[in-house]
N, C-alpha and C positions, 0 to 999 in steps of 0.2 A: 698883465695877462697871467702871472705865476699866481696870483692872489685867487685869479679865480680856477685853479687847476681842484682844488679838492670839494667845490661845488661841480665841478666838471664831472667827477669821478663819482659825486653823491649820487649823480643822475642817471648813469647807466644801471640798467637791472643788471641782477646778480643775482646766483643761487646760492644761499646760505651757506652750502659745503662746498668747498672748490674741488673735494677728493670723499667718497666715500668712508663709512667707519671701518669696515675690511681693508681698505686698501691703507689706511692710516694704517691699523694696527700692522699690515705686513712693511710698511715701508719704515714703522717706527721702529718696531722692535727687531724686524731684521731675522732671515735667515740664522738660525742656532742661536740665537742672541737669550733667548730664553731657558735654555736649558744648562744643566752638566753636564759631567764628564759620563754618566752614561745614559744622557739623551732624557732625563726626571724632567718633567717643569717644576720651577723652583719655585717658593712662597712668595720669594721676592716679584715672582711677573706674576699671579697670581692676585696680588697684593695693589701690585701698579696696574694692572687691567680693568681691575674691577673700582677704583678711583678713578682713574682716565675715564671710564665708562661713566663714572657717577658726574663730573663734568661735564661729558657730553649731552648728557640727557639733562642738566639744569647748567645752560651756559651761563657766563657772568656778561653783566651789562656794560661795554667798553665807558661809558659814561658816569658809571655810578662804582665800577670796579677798584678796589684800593692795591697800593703795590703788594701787597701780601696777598691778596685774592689771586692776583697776577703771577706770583710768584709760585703757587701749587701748580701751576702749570711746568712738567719736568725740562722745556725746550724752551722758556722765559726765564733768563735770571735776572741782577737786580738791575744792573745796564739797563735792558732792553724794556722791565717793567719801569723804570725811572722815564725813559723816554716816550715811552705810552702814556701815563700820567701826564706827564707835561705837555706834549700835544694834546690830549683831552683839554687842560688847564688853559690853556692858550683859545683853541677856537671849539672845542668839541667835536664828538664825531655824527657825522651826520649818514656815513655809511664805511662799510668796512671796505672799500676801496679806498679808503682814506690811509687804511697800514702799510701803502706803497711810501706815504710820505714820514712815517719813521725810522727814522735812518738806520738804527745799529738791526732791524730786525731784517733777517737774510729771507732766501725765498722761499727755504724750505716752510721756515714760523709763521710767513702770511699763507703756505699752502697749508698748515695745519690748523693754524689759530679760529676759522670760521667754525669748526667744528665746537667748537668751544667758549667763545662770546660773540655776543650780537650785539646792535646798536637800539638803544633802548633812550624813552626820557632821563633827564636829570631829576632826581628826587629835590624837590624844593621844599614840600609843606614838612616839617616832622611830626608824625602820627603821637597819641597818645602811648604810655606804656602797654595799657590794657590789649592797646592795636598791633602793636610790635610783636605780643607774647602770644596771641593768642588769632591773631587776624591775617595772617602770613597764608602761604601755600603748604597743603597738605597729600601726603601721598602714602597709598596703602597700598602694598603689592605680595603676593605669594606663588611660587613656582613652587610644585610638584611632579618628581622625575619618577616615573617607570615603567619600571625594568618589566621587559615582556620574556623573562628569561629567571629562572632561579640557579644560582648560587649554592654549593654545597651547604657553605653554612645555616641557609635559611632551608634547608631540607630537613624532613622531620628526624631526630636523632633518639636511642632510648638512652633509659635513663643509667646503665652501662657504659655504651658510647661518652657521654656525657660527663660522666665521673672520671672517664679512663682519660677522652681528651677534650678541657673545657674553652681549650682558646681555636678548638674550629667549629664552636656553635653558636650563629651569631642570636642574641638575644633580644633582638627587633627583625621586623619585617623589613622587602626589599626597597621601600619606601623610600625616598628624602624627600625633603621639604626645607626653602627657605624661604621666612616671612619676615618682612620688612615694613616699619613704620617712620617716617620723616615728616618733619615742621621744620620749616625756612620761611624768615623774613627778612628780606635782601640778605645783605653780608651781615647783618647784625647778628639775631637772633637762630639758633638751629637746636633742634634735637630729634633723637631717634629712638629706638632698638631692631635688632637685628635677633631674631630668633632660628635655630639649623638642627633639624636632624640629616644626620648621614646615614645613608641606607647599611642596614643589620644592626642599626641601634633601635636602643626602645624607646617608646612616646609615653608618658607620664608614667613611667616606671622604674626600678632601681635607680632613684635618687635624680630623674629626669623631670624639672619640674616647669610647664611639660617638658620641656626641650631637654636635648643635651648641653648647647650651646647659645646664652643670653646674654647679648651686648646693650649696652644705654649711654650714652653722651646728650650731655647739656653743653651748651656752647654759645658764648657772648662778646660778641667783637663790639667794642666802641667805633660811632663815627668819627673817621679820621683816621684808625687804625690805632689807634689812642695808646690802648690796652686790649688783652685779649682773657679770656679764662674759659677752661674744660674742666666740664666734673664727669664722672664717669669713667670711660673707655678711650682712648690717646694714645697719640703715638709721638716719638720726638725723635726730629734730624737736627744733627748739626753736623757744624763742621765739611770735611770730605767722609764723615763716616766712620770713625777710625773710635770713635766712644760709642755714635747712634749713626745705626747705619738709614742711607737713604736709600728709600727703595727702588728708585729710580738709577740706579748705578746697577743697570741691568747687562749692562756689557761693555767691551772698549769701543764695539764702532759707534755705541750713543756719541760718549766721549768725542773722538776723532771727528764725529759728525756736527758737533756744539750741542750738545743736550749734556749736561751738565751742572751745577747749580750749586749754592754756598749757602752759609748762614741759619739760624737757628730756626725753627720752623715748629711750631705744636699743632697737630692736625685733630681734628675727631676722628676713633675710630669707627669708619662705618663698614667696611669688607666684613665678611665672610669667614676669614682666616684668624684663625682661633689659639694664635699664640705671639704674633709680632704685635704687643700696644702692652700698655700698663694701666693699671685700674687704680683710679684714686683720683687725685686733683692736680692740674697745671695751668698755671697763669704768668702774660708775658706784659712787661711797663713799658713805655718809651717815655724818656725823662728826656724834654726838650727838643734838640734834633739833632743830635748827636749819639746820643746813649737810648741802649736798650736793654732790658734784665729781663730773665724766664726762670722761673722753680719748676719745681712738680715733685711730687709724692704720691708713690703705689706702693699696695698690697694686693699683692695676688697667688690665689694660689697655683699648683704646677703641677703637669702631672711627670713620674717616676718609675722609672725599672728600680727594685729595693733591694737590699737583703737584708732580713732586722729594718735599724733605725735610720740604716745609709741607705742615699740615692746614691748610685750606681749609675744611672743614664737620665738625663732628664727630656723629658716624648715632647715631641713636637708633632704628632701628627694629627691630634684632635680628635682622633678616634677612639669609641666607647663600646665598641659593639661584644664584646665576648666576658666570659665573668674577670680572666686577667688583664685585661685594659681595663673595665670597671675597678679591679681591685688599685690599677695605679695610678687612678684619676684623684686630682687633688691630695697627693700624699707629702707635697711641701710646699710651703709658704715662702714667697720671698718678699722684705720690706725694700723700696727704691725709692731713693729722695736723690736731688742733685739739680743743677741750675747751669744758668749759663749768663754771664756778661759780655756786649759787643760796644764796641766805639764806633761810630763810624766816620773815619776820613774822611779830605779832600777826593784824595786816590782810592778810597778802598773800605774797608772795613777790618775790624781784630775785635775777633771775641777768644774769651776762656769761659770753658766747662768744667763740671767735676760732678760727679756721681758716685756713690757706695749704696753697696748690695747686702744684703743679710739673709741668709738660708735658715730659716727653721729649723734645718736638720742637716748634719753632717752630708759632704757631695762629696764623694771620692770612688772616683772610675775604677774599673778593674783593670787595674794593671797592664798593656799591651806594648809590642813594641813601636806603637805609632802614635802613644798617648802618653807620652811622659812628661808632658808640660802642658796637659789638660790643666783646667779650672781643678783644683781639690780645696776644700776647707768651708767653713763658715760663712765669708764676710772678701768681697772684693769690691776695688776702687778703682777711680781710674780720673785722670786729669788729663787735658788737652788745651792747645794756642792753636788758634783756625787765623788764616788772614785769606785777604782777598785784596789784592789791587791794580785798579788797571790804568794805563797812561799811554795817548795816544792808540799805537796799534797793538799793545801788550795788554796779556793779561795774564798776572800771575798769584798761584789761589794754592795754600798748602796749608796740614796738618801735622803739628807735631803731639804726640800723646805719652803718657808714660801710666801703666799699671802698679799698685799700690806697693809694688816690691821694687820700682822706678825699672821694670823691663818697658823699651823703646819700640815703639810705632810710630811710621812716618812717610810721611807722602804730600809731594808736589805735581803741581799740575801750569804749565803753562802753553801760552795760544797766541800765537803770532800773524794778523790779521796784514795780508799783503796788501789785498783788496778787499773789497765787497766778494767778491766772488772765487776767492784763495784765504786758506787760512790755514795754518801747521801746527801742530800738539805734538807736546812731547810731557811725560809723565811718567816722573820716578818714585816706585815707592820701596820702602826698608822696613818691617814685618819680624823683629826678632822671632825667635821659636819661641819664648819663654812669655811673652806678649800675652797677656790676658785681656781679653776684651769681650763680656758677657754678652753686649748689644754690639759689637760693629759689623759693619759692613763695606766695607768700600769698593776702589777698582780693582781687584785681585784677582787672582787665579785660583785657590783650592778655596774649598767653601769655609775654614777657619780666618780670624784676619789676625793671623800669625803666621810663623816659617816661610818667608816669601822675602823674594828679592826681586824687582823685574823694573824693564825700563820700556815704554808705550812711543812709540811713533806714530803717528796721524797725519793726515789728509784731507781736503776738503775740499773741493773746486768746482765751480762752470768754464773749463774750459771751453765750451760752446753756449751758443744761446740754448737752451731744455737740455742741457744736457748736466747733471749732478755726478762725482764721482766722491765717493768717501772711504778712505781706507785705512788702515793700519798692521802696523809689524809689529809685535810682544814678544821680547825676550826674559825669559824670566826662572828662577832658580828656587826650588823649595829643600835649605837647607839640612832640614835634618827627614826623620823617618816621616810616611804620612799612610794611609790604611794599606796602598798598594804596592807600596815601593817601600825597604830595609835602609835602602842607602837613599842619598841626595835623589833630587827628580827635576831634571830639565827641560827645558822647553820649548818653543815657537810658538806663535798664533798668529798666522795673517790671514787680512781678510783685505777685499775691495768688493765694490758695491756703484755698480753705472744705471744710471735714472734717463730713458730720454721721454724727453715731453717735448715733443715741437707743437702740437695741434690741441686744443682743447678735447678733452675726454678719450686721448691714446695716448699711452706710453708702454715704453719696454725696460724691463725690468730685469738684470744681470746681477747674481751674488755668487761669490766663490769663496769660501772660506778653508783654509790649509794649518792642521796643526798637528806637532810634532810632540812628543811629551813620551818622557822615560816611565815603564812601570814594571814590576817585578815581575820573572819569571816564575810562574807555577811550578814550587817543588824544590826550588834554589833562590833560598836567602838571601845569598851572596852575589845573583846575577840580577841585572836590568836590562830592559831591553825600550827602542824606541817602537813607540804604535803613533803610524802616520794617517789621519784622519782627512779625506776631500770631502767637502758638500759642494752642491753648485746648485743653482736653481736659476731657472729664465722665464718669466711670466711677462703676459699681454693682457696689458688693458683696454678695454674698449665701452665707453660710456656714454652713453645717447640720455633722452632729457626721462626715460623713463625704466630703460632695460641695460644692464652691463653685466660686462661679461669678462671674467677672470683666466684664462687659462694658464698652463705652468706644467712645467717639464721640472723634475728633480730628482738629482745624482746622487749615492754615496758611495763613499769606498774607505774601509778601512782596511790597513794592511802594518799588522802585526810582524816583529824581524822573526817572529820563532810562530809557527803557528799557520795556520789558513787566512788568506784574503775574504774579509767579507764585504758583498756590493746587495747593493739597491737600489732600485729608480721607482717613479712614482710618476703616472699622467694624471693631472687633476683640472677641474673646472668650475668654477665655481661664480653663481649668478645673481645678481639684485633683480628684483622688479618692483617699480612703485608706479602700479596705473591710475592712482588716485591718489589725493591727500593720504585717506582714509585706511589706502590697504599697502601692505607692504606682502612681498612676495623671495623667499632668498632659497638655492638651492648650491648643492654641490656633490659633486663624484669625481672620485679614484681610483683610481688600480694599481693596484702597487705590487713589486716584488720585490724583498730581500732577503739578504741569506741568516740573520739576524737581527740578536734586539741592539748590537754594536752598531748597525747601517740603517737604523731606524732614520723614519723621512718626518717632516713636516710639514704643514699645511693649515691654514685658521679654516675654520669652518662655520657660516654662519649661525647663529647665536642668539637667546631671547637675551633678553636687558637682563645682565649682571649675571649670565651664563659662566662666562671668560673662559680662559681658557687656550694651549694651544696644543692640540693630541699630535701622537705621534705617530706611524706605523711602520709595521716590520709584521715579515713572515710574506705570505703570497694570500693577497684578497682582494677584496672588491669596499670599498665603502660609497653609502650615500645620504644625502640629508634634505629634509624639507624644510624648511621657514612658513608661518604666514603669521603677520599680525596685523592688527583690525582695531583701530581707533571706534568704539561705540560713543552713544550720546552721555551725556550726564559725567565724561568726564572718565570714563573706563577706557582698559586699553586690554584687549587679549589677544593669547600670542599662543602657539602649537609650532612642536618641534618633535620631527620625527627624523630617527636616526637608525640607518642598518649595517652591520657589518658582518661580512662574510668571507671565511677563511678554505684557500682552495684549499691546504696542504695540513690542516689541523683538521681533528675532530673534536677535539675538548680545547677552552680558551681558559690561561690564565692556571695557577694550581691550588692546593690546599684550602684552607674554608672559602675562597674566592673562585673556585673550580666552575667553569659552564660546561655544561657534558654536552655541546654542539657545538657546531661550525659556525652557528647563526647568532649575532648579541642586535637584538634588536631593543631598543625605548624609547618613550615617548615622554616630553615634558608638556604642561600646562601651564600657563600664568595668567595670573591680574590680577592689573592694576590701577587704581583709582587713584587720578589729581581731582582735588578743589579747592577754594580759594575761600577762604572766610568773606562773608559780606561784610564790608565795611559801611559803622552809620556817621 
């Protein structure tokens, strides 16, 4: 009778997604889980958004998927992809109710996992070369966003103005545009480019050829998972992060929750974001079944704040638009070579890295009291031991690292598996100040991955049946100076996080996050003072086979020791509709008031493909959005996205060459985009 339970399972229908792509992203990445310390989305979610999203829209086939394919997924590590395989290897899947019978994977990864593979045949024949390179799936897409609203900068300026101040004239129209080209043949074969202007930059002019912004990746996985190689655009994880950060270590209640993930990783760059990758070439061996080795070598150039021959700040924000962003676009070059070797255990896996860096031109910051053991010189390095092992209901996975002058980075993580439906994290990491680390990124608290000391407690439970709770307390200490604070800066961060699902297509959704953190007082050097930060938010689901429907209640309050209390709340609502294969329909509205941009609220808002994204609001307004996209014949797909925002208690939004001299910020985006299939003879 057990023998025939996953023929049993193959035979019930089933809707491809067990949870929407809105409702994934809110339950993934979590109230505040995206942002800083003053409420920015980071590159980091930015980054993991718009990957998640490229995933979703080309799932992997559970049949033909290899454990590395499985492993770009951020809430699959190598456990739970080890396990997938070998049940494929065993009987195959004949439908995804068959992931009830993989054991290490919890409920959350079967409620996420459908967004993201399907059951698909097994490839038996192997195609010619010619068929692989050139006979695969083809997709062409382009979104154009605008703005029904002008911008100081793009208002006409003389040529006075001009001379007198050139970084508030923007030198493109209010325009953007990004266009996208992709070839994929299974997991084999891929490649792309990605083309971006950003609105107030110019289109085939001062040095835009057209674009401001041109990515391309080639990319070659052997069957088997053999070997791998990237030419082009790439990005590289390893470890916990601590040499090459992973983008996916977007918060601690990922962590606390099991999203989490180990080992070496070369991805193509395909996003949007136009400074986390390296440009040049990366290729990974697997020698036997044990060992595995990864190189890579970039050249890329950077852009730079100067004085003279010195970089003084190196720009991360990718923007071109004015004559001095032009002027510090591409003003240094950096060479990056470095590798990585893994063993893999019985128990676990041990690899080591090492990487060195070369500046073209002298980098040395200006002096402050919060940068004294910045990056400065020529030439930096950095070596790292990653391990990973787990045994029975353990699992313990740490990083130790050292910078080329041997200052120490370090961090463990381990997860104590009671049940199926209980499991406890606790996560300590060590962060010298003096810690140089050009690429990391780990589980931290300030946005450098140095001056930190902090210890992570977690949670994770069904103590009922539908009902999920995931939580965590951070303690954690930033030893020496940092932008906002002279002295030491301490801290709290707890969060909890309750799911209930008892019925198909409702649940209620509870997050409350509380964090405590020292920051200097304005005007006195010598004083710090605690600012205590509450978010809460309460959202209902409710999903029928063709209309759902999101609503949500959300709180802030921050409350400074020296200073004014400032609060926010936010009613929001937000809807799918799919009355057809063919047409998709999404909308959403809010009302929000706060006293500030410190009690600014969240809310995802739907979205054309590779929109991403999650805004914020503050002040006293109205917002709302429209969705519609429309599958046509021959293989098109277009999408329209209208968006209005309305400020009761402003009459200008935003200031300096970013200035809207109204209440009103309305825009409209377009897209599309074409899939086809090469004919195969």
């Amino acid at each position: 009778m057990l023998a025939l339970l996953p023929a049993l399972v193959a035979a019930q229908p089933a809707r491809r997604d067990s949870i929407g792509w809105g409702e994934f992203v809110e339950l993934f990445f979590g109230e505040g889980a995206a942002t800083g310390d003053d409420g920015e989305t980071t590159a980091e979610l930015l980054a993991a958004y718009e990957t998640l999203e490229e995933l979703h829209a080309d799932p992997l086939n559970l049949n033909t998927a290899t454990r590395a394919d499985l492993m770009r997924l951020p809430f699959i590590d190598a456990a739970k992809a080890d396990s997938i395989v070998a049940y494929r290897d065993r009987r195959g899947f004949l439908a995804l109710g068959e992931l009830l019978f993989v054991r290490p994977l919890t409920y959350r990864d079967r409620l996420y996992l459908p967004l993201f593979v399907y059951v698909g045949a097994r490839e038996e024949v192997r195609p010619r070369l010619a068929q692989r390179l050139f006979g695969g799936k083809y997709e062409v897409e382009t979104r154009l966003d605008i703005p029904l609203y002008r911008r100081d900068g793009n208002r006409p300026h003389t040529r006075s103005q001009i001379e007198k101040s050139p970084g508030s004239v923007y030198l493109g129209n209010g325009l953007a545009n990004v266009t996208r080209l992709r070839y994929q043949y299974g997991t084999e074969w891929a490649w792309g480019a990605t083309f971006q202007k950003d609105a107030g930059e110019p289109f085939a002019a001062e040095g835009c050829v057209p674009f401001d912004y041109n990515s391309f990746y080639l990319q070659h996985r052997a069957r088997g998972d053999r070997y791998e190689w990237i030419a082009g655009d790439y990005e590289v994880r390893t470890g916990l992060g601590l040499l090459f950060g992973s983008g996916f270590f977007l918060s601690k209640a990922m962590a606390a929750g099991g999203t989490w993930r180990q080992g070496a990783m070369l991805k193509a760059h395909t996003s949007s974001e136009e400074n986390a990758f390296f440009r040049g070439a990366a290729g990974r061996l697997r020698i036997g079944r044990r060992v595995e080795v990864a190189a890579f070598v970039s050249y890329r150039s950077l852009d730079a704040s100067f004085q003279g021959d010195t970089v003084l700040t190196l720009q991360a924000s990718g923007l071109h638009r004015t004559r001095p962003e032009l002027d510090r676009k591409d003003f240094a070059k950096a060479w990056t070579a470095g590798g990585r070797a893994a063993y893999r255990l019985a128990l676990g896996e041990v690899g080591l890295t090492a990487y060195a860096t070369h500046f073209s031109r002298l980098v040395w910051p200006t002096e402050r009291f919060y940068n004294a053991h910045y990056f400065r010189g020529h030439a930096a390095s950095g070596y790292a031991v990653d391990y990973a092992l787990r045994r029975h209901r353990w699992e313990v996975r740490g990083e130790l690292a050292a910078d080329r002058r041997l200052h120490i980075g370090y961090t463990a993580q381990a997860r104590y598996f009671v049940a199926d439906e209980l499991q406890f994290y606790l996560q300590h990491r060590h962060l010298s100040p003096r810690f140089v680390s050009l690429y990391g990124h780990t589980l931290q608290e300030s946005s450098r991955c140095a001056n930190e000391h902090g210890v992570t407690l977690g949670v994770a439970a069904q103590p009922l049946y539908g009902l999920t709770v995931t939580a965590y307390a951070d303690a954690f200490i930033l030893p020496e100076a940092v932008y906002r604070n002279h002295q030491r800066t301490r801290g709290l961060d707890a969060y909890v996080s309750a799911e209930l699902r008892r019925h198909t297509g409702r649940a209620w959704t509870l997050t409350y996050r509380y964090k405590a953190k020292e920051q200097g007082v304005t005007g006195h050097a010598d004083l710090a003072q605690f600012v205590h930060t509450h978010r809460a938010t309460l959202r209902l689901t409710l999903s029928g086979r063709r209309l759902s429907l999101h609503p949500a209640l959300t709180a802030s309050l921050r409350q400074p020791q020296t200073g004014g209390t400032s609060f926010g709340w936010m009613a929001s609502v937000r809807t799918a509709w799919h009355p057809t294969a063919r047409w998709q329909a999404g909308g959403f509205a809010a009302l929000f008031f706060s006293d500030d941009y410190q009690s600014a609220l969240y809310a995802y808002e739907p979205q054309l493909l590779r929109q991403g994204g999650i805004p914020s609001f503050y002040y006293h307004g109205l917002r709302l959005v429209a969705t519609l996209r429309a599958r046509l014949p021959w293989g098109l797909e277009a999408g329209i996205r209208a968006g209005s925002t309305h400020y009761f208690n402003r009459s200008e939004i935003s200031s300096g060459a970013q200035r809207i001299r109204s209440s009103w910020k309305n825009d409209v985006s377009l897209q599309l985009r074409w899939r086809f299939e090469a004919r195969r003879r």
